[in-house]
C-alpha positions as a printed Julia matrix, in Angstrom:
167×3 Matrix{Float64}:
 49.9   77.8   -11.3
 46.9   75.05  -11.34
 44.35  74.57  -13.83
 40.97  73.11  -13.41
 39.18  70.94  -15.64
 35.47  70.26  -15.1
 34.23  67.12  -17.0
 31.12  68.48  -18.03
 29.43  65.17  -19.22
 32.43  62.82  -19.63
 30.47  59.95  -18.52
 27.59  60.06  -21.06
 30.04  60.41  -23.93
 32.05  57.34  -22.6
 28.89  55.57  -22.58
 27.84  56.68  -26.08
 31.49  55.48  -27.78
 31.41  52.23  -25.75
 27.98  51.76  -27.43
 28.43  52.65  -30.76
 30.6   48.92  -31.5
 27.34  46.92  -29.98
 25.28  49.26  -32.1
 27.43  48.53  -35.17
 27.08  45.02  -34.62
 23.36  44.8   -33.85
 23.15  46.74  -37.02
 25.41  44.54  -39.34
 23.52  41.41  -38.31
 20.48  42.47  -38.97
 21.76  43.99  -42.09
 23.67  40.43  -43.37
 20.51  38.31  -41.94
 18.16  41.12  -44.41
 21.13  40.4   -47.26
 21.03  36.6   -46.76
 16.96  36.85  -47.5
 17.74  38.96  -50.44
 20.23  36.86  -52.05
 17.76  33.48  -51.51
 14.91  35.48  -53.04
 17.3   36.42  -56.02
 18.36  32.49  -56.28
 15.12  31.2   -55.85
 13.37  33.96  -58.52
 15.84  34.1   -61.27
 18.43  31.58  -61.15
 16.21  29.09  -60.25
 12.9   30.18  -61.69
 14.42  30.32  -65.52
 17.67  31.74  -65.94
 19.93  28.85  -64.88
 17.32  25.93  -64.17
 13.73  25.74  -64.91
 11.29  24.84  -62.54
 10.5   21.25  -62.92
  8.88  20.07  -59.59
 10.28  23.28  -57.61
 11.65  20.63  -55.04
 15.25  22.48  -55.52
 13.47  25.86  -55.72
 12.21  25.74  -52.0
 15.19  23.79  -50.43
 16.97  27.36  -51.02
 17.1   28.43  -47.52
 19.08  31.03  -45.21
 21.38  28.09  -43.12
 22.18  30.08  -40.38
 23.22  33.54  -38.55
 26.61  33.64  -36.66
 27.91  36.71  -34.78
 30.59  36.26  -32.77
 33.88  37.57  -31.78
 34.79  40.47  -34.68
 32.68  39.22  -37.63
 29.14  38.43  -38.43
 28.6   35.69  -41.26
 25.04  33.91  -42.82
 25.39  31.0   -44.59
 23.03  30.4   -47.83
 22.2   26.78  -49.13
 20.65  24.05  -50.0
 18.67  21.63  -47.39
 20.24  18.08  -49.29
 17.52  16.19  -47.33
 14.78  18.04  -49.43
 17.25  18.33  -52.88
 20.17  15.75  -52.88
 20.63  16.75  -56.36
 21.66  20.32  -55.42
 25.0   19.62  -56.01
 24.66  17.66  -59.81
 23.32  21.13  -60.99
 25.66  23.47  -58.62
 28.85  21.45  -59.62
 27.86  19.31  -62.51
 28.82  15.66  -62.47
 30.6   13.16  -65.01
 31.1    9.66  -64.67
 28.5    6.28  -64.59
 24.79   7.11  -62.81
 22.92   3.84  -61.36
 19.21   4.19  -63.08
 16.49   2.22  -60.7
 13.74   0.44  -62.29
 11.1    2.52  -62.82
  8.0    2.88  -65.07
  7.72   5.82  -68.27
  4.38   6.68  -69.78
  4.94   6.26  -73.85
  2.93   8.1   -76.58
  4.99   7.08  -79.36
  6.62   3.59  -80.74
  8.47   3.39  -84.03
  7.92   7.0   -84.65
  4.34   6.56  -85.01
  1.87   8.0   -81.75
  0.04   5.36  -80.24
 -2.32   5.94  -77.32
 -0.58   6.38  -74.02
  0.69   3.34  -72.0
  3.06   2.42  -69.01
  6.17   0.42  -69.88
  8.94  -0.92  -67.19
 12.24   0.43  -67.76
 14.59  -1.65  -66.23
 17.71  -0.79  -63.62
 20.35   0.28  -65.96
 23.54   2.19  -66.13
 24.09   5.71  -68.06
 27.5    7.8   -68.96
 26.59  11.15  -68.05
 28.81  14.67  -68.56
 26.85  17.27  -67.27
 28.23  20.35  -66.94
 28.03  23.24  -64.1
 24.79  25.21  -64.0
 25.53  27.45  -60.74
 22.79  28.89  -59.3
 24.24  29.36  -55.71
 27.69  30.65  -56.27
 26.48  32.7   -59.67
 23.65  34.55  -57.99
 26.44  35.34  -55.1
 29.31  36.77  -57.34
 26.21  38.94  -59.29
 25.09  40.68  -55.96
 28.45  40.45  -54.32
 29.07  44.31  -55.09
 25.94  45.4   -53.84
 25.96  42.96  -50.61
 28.99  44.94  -49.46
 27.78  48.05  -50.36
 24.49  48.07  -48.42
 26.74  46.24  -45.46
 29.3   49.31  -45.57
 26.07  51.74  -45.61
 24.39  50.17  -42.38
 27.32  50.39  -40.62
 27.87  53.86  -41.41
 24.35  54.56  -40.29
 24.95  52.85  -36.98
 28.19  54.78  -36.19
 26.71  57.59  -36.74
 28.76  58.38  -40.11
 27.43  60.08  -43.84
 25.29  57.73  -45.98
């Protein structure tokens, strides 16, 4: 007795499961690069735009940057941060800092002496040192652990969609 099998299109579902990891991945990066955006937008408009630090000069505010993209071998990372050559303070605020600060000379407009308002003037204040204990205002790793939940939720979800599963 011999049975016949025909392979009635055997070579376009072959090529539709060796697909579906390159469509995965094509769909997780662009889903981690969209998540990176997110979570600078969220740094940048609430943890950095009141909620943790105020905007003073907004220097820090747009240093806030998407790093960089990397997909490669089984995983697809983005790195968020801080560009230190625009911001070298980042990390005073991020981390906090105690111990002795250098102060350079520098010059401070006045409006009052003795308690009393006088009309404003320029004095030299002169290179000094200052005891500081400032503690940890996170703005980087706070706004990460609040959207952490949702980050991998929407990550699971594109994937999903790309393998062609529910969601």
């Amino acid at each position: 007795m011999s049975v016949e099998v025909e392979s009635v299109g055997i070579e376009e579902a072959i090529a539709h499961f060796q697909q579906i990891p390159a469509e995965v991945r094509l769909a997780l990066e662009a889903q981690v690069h969209m998540e990176a955006l997110h979570l600078v937008e969220v740094i940048k408009d609430e943890y950095l735009s009141g909620q943790v630090l105020g905007i003073r000069s907004g220097r820090l505010r747009r240093s806030v940057h998407e790093l960089e993209l990397h997909a490669g071998g089984d995983s697809v990372e983005a790195a968020v941060g801080v560009n230190l050559g625009d911001a070298g303070y980042a990390g005073f605020w991020e981390y906090g800092f105690t111990g002795t600060e250098d102060v350079r000379e520098h010059l401070r407009e006045i409006t009052q002496a003795f308690g009393r308002p006088i009309s404003p003037r320029e004095v030299v204040v002169r290179q000094h040192t200052r005891q500081v204990d400032q503690a940890p205002r996170s703005y980087l790793r706070a706004a990460l652990a609040a959207e952490a939940a949702g980050i991998i939720e929407r990550i699971k979800a594109a994937a999903l969609r790309a393998a062609g599963g529910e969601n």
